[in-house]
C-alpha positions in Angstrom: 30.1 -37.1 -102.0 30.8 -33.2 -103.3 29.0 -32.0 -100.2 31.0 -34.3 -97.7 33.9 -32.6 -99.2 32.2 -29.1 -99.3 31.5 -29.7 -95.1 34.7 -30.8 -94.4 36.6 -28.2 -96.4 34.1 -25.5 -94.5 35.2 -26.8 -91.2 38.5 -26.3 -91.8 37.9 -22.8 -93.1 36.1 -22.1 -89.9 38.5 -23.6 -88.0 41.5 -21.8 -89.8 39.5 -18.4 -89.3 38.9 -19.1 -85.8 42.7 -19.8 -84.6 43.6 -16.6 -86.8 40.8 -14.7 -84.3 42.9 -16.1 -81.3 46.3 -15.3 -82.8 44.9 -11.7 -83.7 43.6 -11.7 -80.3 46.4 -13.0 -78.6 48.8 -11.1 -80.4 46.5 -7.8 -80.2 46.2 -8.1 -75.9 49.9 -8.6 -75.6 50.5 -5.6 -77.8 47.9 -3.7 -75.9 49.1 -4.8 -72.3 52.9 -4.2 -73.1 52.1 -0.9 -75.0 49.0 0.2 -73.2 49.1 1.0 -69.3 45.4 1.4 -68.7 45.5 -2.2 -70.0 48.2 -3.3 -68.4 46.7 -2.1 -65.1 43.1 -3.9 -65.7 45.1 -7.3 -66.3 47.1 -6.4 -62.8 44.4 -6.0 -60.7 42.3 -9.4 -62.3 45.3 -11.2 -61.3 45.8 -9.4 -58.0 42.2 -9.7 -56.8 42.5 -13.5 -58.4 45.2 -14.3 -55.4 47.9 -14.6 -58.2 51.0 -12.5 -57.1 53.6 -13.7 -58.7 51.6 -13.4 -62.1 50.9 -10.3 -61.1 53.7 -8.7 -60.6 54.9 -9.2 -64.0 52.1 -6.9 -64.9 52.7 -4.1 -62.1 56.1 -3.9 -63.3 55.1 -3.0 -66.7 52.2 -0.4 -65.3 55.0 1.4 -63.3 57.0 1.3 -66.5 54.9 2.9 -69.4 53.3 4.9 -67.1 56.7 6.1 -66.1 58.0 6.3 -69.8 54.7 8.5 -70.6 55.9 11.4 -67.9 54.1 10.8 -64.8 56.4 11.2 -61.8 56.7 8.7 -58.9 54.6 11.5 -56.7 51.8 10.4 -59.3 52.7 7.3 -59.3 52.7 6.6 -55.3 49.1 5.1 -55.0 50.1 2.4 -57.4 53.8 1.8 -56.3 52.6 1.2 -52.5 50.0 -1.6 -53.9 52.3 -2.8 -56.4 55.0 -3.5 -53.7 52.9 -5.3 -51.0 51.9 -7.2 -54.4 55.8 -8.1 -54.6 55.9 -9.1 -51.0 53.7 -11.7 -51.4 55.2 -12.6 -54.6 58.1 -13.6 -52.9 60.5 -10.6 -55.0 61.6 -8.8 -51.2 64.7 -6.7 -52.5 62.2 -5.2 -55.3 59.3 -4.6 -52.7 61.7 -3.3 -50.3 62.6 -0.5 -53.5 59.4 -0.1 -54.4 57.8 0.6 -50.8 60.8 3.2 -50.1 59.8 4.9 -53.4 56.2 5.3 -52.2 56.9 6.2 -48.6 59.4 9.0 -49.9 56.5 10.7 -52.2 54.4 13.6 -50.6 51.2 11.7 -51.3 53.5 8.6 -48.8 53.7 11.5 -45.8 50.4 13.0 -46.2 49.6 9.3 -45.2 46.7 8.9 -42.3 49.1 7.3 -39.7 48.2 4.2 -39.1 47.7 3.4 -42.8 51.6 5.3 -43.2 52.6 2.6 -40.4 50.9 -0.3 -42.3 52.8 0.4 -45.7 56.4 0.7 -43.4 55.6 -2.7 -41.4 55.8 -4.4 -44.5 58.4 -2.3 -45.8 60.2 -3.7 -42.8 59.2 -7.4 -43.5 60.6 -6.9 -47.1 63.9 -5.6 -45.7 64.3 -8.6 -43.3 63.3 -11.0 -45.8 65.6 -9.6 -47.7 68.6 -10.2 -45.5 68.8 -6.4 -44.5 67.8 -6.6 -40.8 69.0 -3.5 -40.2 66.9 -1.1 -41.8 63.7 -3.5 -41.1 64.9 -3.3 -37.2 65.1 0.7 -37.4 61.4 0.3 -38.7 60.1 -1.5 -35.7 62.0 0.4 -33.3 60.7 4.0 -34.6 57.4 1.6 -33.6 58.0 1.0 -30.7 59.2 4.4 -29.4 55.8 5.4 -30.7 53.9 2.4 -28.9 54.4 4.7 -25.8 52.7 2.5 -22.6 51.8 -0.1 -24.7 55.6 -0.9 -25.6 56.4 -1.7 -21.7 55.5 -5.3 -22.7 54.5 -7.5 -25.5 50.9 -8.0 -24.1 50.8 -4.2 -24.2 49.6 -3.7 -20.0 46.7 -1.0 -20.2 46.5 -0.7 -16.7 46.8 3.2 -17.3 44.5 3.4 -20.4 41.5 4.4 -17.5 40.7 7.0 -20.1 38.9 4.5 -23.0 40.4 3.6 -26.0 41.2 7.3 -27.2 42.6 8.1 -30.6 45.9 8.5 -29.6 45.7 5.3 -27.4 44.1 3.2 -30.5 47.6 4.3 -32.5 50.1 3.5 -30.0 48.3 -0.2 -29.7 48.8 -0.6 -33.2 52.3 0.1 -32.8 52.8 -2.3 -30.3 50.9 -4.9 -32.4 52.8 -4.4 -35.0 56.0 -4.5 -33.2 54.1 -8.2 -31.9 53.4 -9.6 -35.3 57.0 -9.7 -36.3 58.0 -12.4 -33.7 57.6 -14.9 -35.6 60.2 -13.4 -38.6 62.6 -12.3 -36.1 62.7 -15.7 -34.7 62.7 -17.3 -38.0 65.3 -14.7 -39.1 67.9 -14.9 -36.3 69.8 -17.6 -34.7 69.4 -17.7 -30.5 72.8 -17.0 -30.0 72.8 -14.1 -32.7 73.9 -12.8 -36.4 75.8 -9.8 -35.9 77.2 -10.4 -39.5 73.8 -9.5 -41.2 74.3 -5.9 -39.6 76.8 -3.7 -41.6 78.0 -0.3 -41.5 80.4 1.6 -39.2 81.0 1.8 -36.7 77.7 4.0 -35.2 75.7 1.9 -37.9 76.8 -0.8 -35.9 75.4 0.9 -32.1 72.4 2.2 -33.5 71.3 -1.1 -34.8 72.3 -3.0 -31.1 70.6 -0.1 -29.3 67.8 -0.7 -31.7 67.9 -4.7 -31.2 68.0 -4.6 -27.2 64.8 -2.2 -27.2 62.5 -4.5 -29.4 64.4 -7.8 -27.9 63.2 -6.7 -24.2 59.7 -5.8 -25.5 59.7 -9.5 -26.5 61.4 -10.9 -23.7 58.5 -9.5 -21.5 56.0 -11.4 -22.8 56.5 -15.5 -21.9 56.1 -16.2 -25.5 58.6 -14.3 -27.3 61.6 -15.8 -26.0 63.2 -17.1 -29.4 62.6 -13.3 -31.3 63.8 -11.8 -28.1 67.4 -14.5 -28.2 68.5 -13.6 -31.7 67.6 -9.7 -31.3 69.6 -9.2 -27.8 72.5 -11.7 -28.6 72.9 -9.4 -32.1 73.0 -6.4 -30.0 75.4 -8.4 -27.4 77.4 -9.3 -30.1 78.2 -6.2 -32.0 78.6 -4.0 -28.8 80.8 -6.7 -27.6 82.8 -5.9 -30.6 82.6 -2.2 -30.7 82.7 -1.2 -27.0 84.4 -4.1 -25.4 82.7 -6.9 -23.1 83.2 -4.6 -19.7 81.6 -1.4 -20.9 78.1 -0.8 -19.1 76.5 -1.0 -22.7 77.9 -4.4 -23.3 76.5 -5.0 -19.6 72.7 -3.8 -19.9 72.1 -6.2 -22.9 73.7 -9.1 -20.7 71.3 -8.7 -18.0 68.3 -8.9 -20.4 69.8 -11.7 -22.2 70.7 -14.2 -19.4 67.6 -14.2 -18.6 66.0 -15.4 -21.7 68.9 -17.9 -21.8 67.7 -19.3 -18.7 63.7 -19.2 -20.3 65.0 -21.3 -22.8 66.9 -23.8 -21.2 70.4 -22.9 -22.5 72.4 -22.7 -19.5 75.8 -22.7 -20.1 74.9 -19.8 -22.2 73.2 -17.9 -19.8 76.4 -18.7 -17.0 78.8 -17.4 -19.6 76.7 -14.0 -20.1 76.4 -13.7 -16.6 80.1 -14.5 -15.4 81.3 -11.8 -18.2 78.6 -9.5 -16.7 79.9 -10.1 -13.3 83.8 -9.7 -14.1 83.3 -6.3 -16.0 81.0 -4.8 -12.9 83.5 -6.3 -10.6 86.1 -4.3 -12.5 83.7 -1.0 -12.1 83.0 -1.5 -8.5 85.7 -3.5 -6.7 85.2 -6.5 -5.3 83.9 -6.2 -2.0 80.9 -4.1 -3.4 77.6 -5.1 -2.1 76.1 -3.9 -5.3 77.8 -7.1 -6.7 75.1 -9.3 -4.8 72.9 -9.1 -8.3 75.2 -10.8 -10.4 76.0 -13.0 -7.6 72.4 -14.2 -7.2 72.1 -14.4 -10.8 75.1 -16.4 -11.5 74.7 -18.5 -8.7 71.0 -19.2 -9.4 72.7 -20.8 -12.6 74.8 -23.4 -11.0 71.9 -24.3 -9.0 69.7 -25.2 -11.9 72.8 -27.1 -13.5 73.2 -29.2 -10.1 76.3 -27.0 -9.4 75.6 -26.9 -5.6 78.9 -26.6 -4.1 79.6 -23.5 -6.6 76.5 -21.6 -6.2 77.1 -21.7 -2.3 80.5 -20.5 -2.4 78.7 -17.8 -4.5 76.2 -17.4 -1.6 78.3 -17.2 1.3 80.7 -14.9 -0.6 77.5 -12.3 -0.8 77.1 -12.6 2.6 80.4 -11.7 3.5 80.0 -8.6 1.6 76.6 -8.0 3.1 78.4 -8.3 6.7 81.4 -5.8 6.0 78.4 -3.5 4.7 75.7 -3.3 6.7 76.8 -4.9 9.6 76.7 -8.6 11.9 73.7 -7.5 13.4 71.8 -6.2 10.8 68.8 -8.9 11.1 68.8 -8.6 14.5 66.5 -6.3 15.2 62.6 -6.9 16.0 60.6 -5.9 12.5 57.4 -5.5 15.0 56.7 -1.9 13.3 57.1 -2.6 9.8 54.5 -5.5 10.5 52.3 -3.1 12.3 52.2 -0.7 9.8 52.1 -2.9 6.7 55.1 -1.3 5.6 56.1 -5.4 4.5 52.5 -6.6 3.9 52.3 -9.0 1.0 49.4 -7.7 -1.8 48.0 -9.7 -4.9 45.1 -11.3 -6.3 45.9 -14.1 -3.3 46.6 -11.6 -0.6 43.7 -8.7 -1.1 43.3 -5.3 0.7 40.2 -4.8 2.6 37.8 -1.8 1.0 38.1 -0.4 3.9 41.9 -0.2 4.0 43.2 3.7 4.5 46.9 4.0 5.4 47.2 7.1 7.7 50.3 9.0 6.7 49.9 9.9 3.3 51.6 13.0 2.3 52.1 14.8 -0.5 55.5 13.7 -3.2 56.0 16.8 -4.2 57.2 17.6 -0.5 60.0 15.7 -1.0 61.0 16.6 -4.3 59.9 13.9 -5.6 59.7 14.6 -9.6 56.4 14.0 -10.9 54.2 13.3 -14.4 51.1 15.1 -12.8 49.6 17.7 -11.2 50.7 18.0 -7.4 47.4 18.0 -5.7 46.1 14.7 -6.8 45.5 11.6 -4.5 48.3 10.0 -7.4 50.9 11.9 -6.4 50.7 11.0 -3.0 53.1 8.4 -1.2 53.1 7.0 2.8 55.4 8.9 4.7 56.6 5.4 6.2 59.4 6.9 8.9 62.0 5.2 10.1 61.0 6.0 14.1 64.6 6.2 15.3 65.9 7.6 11.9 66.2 11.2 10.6 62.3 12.1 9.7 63.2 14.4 7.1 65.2 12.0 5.2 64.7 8.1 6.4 61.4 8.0 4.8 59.4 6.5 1.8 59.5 9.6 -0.9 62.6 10.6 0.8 64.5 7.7 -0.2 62.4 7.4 -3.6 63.7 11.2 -4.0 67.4 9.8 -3.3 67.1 6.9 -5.6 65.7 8.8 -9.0 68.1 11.5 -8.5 70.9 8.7 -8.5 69.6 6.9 -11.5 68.7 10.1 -13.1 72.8 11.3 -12.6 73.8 8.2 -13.7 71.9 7.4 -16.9 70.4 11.2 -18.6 67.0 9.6 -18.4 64.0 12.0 -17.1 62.6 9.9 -14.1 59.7 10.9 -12.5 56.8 9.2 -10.0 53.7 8.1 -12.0 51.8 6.8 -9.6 51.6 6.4 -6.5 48.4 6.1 -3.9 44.9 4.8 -5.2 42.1 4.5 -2.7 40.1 1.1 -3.0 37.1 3.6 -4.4 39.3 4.6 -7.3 40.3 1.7 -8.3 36.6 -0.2 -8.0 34.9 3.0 -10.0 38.1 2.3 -12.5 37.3 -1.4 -13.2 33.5 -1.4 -12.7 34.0 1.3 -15.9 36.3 -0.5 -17.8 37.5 -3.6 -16.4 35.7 -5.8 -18.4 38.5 -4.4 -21.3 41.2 -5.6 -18.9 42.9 -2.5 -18.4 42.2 -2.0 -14.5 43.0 -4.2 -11.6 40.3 -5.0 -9.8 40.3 -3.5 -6.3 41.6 -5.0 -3.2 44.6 -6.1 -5.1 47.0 -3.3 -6.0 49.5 -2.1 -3.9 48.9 1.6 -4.4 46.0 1.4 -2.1 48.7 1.0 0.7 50.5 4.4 -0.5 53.7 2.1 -0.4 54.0 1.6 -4.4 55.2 4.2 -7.1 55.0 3.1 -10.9 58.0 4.9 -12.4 57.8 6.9 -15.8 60.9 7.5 -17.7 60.9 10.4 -20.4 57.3 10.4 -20.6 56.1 7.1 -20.5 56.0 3.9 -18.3 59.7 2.8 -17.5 60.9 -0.4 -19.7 63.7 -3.1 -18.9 65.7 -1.9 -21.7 65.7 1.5 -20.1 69.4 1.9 -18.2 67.2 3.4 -15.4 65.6 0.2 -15.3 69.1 -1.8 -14.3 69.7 1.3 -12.5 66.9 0.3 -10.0 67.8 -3.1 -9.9 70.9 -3.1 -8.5 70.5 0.1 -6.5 66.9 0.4 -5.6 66.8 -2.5 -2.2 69.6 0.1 -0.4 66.6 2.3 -0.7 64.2 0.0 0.8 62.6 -0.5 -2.8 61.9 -4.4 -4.4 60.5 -4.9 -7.7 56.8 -5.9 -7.0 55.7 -8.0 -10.4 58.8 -9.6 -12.3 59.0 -11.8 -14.7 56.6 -14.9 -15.2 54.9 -13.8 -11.8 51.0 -14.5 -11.4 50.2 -11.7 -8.6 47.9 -10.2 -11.2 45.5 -11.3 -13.5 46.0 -11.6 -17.2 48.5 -13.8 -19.0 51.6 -12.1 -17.6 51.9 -9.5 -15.2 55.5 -8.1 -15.2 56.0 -4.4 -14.5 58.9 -2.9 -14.7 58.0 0.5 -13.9 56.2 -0.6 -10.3 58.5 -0.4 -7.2 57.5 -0.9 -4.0 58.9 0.2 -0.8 59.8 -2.3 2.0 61.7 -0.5 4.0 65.9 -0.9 3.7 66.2 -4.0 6.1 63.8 -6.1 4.1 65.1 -4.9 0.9 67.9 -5.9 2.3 67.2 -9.6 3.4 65.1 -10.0 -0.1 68.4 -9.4 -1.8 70.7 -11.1 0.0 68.7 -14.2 1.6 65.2 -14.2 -0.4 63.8 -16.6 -2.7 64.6 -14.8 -6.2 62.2 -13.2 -7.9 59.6 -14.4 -6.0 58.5 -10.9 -3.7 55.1 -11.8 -2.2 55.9 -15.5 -1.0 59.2 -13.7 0.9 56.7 -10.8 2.1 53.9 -13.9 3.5 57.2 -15.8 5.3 58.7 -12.6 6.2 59.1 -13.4 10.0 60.8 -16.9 9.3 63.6 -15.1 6.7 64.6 -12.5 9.5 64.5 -15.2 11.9 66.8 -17.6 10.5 68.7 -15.0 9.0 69.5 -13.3 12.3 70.4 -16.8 13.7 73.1 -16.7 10.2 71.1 -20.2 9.1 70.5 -19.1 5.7 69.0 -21.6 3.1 71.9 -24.2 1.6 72.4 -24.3 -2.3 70.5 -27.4 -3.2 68.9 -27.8 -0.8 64.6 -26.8 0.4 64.1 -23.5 1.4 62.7 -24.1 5.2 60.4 -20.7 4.7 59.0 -21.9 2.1 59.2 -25.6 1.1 59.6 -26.7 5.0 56.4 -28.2 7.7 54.5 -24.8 8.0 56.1 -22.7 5.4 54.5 -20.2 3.3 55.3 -22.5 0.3 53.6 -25.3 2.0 50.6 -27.0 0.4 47.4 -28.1 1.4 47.4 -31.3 2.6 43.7 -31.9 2.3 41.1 -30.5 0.6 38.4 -28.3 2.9 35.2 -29.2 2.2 34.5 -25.8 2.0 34.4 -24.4 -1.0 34.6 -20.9 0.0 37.9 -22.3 2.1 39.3 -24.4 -0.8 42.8 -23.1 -2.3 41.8 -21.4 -5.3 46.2 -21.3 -6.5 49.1 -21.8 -5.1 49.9 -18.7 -3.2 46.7 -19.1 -1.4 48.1 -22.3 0.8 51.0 -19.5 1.4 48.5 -16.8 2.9 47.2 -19.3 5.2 50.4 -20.4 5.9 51.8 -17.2 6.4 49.3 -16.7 8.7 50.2 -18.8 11.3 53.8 -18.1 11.2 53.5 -14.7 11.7 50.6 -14.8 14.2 48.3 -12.2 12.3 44.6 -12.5 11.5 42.9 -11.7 8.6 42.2 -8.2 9.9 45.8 -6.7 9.8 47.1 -3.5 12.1 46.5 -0.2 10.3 43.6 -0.7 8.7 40.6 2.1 9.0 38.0 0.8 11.0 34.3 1.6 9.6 
């Protein structure tokens, strides 16, 4: 009985002793972790490594603080204020990461930063700030990125068709930019509303155009790509919005945003959206130009392609036939008359893609030097790149109604009119170049393979503006599309086209030349934004056109959509395979074909 009692009061005494260990312990860790920062910091990085942010971040607080209250300076303390803030990002505290990030970045130890790793801290620096509801600041972020992403921020897929050089250090930093700049989609979509928040930008009223220039840049990188549609809404709405407010809905700011912004509008489905951006940009250039301005025939086909997707057929043709009145006044009654026999000869208007290939042994024979024609360029003279086809009119002035003449003409006007430097990039590749090129490097995707690029005619030029490949939120950009088809120039890959390989092939920097008439007829009668289907039915466009029996709002487009048109498709399968239709635009070479009479082997091709 006396040892029962013995046991049991031993148990207790061990028990008592052991709970007094804890408390001592307990009490003894807190004191050491709160008082303590080398303590403080093992606990930290247990809980870090653990996945435990929020816990945490409790503990990085106090490290920054004792450490802090001991002396050190934030320039000592930078390593552990740029961990401790991505450690508050993911613990869900953004205004404190944001403060905490800036504190690191702002250190010596932030600058002396190896680039990339510099540009990783300020990416989520810019995350924090967006979170945080200041889109402003996170916005400047990614636009520094982008204006660092050099070729690689001409499009959200980030083209490499010019990267022939390997993935270089310098090239390796400006793709990071870019896919940077391509991981915040999702947050700016989540962030802003399609039709915009200008209220979450503050400032004055240059606060105010910094940020909009800022949001058009980064909302046309993401308008380029055919997934980005929803970032690319809230950013260029914002920047509509607030330049809207500031400079007024007719200023050509206010405008340039507009004509990225419909659009995307249109991408999305929101029409009424898209017809009210488009009418306001129509009214404010009417206001520039005048009304009987043929230059108006962009908004017009813009506006009017609108009412045709809403079923608005009377209104879109009123549209139509109101172009062609302007067209008439400018350039003439006659001005499809005449017989396009020579531009078809020379291939000035040959159609060129991954469904209508060049020959290897496809030479043109005029090539002459840009540089002749004062033709600015980004490279030395005497390369085959800075070449272009003469292309002369043969009844026309040979020193000035010619390719790089008119390409001269038409960067010195967009040049004038914008401040931007402008100069020719590229221009002829022979079909050797171009197969060395991808045989090297293709499998990377950053060549075209040969046979389908339209520099091996000498009839394209890819346009660079201040040092790098020309953008859509350039104003030379907007410049070329409404000026460049009175220079005989078309834009050769828009939006959503598949001429190329790869998920989306939209250049803005490649122009090609047509000559003026075609140009002409593309704009004013040509299915829109569809260049190589009008090239492969050229003969039927300038035939009906010069007859004046121009496709109907509404209704099929006989070139295209009729019995024989370059649109047509396949009504049975060849059982052939090398003959079978390997896309759409395929049926439309063969087509083409027969309506304009030519063979495979086309007129101005070197013979071996």
């Amino acid at each position: 009985m006396r040892s029962g009692v013995m046991l049991s009061r031993n148990i207790v005494c061990f028990a008592a002793a052991g709970l007094l260990l804890a408390a001592t312990y307990f009490v003894g860790f807190n004191l050491a972790v709160r008082l303590d920062a080398d303590a403080a910091q093992s606990r930290y990085e247990t809980l870090r490594d653990a996945g435990r942010p929020r816990a945490a971040a409790s503990y990085g607080g106090r490290i920054v603080a004792l450490r802090r209250k001991s002396g050190e300076t934030d320039e000592a303390l930078a390593p552990i204020l740029a961990d401790y803030g991505r450690v508050l990002v993911d613990a869900g505290k953004q205004q404190a990461a944001a403060e905490t990030l800036t504190a690191a970045l702002s250190t010596s130890w932030g600058r002396a930063l190896d680039p990339l790793e510099q540009a990783s801290l300020e990416a989520t620096l810019a995350r924090a700030h967006i979170i945080a509801g200041d889109v402003g600041r996170g916005v400047s972020i990614y636009a520094e990125f982008l204006r660092l992403s050099g070729d690689h921020g001409a499009g959200a897929h980030a083209h490499d068709r010019y990267m022939v050089g390997g993935e270089t250090r310098e090239n390796g930093k400006s793709r990071f930019y870019a896919e940077a700049i391509s991981d915040a989609e999702d947050l700016f979509a989540e962030t802003l509303t399609p039709l915009g928040d200008p209220e979450k930008f503050h400032g004055g009223r240059e606060e105010k155009l910094i940020a909009a220039s800022n949001m058009m840049d980064l909302g046309a990188f993401y308008a380029s790509g055919e997934q980005g549609s929803y970032a690319a809404a809230g950013l260029l709405a914002s920047a509509y919005e607030l330049r809207r407010a500031v400079l007024g809905e007719d200023h050509q700011d206010t405008v340039q945003v507009a004509m990225m912004l419909g659009p995307v509008y249109r991408r999305l489905g929101r029409l009424k959206d898209a017809e009210k951006i488009y009418l306001d940009a129509f009214h404010a250039q009417e206001k520039v130009k005048g009304s009987n301005n043929p230059d108006l025939s962009l908004y017009i086909r813009l506006l009017a392609g609108v009412y045709e997707e809403q079923g608005r057929a009377t209104e879109a043709q009123a549209l139509y036939v109101h172009m062609r009145d302007l067209f008439r006044d400018a350039f003439g009654e006659q001005r499809y008359a005449a017989n396009r026999a020579r531009d078809r000869s020379l291939d000035i208007d040959r159609p060129v893609s991954q469904q209508f290939l060049l020959p290897a042994n496809y030479l043109p024979g005029d090539l002459i030097a840009a540089s002749d024609f004062t033709v600015p360029l980004s490279k030395n003279s005497g390369i085959d790149e800075m070449k272009l086809r003469l292309a002369a009119d043969p009844r026309g002035n040979q020193r000035e109604d010619n390719l790089p003449a008119r390409l001269a003409q038409l960067i010195s006007l967009c040049r004038s009119d914008t401040g931007e430097r402008l100069s020719l990039r590229s221009g002829y590749r022979s079909y050797e170049t171009q197969r060395d090129l991808f045989q090297r490097i293709g499998h990377q995707g950053t060549v075209t393979p040969p046979g389908m690029s339209e520099h091996q005619t000498g009839l394209a030029a890819d346009i660079d503006v201040n040092g790098r490949l020309m953008r859509q939120s350039d104003k030379a950009y907007r410049c070329f599309e409404e000026n460049a088809f009175r220079y005989g120039f078309i834009l050769s890959y828009p939006q959503g086209n598949d001429y190329l390989p790869g998920e989306n092939s939209f250049e803005p920097w490649h122009w090609r030349y047509v000559g003026v008439g075609t140009a002409q007829l593309y704009r004013e009668a040509g299915p829109f934004n569809r260049p190589q289907e009008f090239l492969s039915a050229l003969k039927c466009y300038e035939e009906r056109a010069a007859a004046g029996a121009f496709a109907i709002a509404g209704e099929p487009d006989i070139c295209l959509d009729g019995p024989g048109g370059a649109g047509a498709k396949v009504a049975q399968k060849d059982a052939n395979e090398a003959e079978r239709p390997r896309g759409p635009l395929d049926a439309m070479a063969k087509a083409a074909r027969k309506i304009t009479g030519s063979s495979d082997a086309r007129p101005g091709e070197s013979r071996p």
